[in-house]
N, C-alpha and C positions, 0 to 999 in steps of 0.2 A: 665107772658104773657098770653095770651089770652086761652090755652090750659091746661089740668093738667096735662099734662107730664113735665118734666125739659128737653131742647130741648138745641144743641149747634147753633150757629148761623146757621149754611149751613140748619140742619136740620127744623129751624127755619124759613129760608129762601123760604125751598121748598114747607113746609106745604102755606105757603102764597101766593106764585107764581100760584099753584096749585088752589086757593081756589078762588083768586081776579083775575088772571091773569097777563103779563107782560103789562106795560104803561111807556110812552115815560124816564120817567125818572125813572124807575127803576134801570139803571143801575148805577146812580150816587146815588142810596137809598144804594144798596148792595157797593159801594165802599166805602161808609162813612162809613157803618157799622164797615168794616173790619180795617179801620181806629180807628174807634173807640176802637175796639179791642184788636187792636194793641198798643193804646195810655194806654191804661189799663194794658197789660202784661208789658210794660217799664213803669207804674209807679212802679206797684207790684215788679217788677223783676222776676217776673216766670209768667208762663200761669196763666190766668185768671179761667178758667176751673179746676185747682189745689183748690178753695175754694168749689168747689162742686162737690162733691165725685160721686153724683147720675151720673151727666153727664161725668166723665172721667171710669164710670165702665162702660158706653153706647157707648163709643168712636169706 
């Protein structure tokens, strides 16, 4: 992403919100997200965050 830090979505989320601001459809951007997410931990069977060590010792 666009930063060099390794970022979880929320923190991801604010760094942007903060940076661009809120517009009208932001809140269906952040809901797909979490969807997305989500689609990801039920394919893996565990948190998706579990493959990258850097962001669950930042958690």
């Amino acid at each position: 992403m666009c930063t060099t830090k390794v970022l979880t979505i929320d923190k991801r989320g604010m760094d942007l919100l903060l940076r661009h601001g809120v517009y009208a459809k932001t809140h269906y951007h952040i809901k797909e997200t979490y969807k997305l997410k989500k689609f990801f931990d039920n394919l893996l069977g565990y948190n998706l965050y579990d493959l990258f060590p850097e962001i669950k010792e930042n958690l």
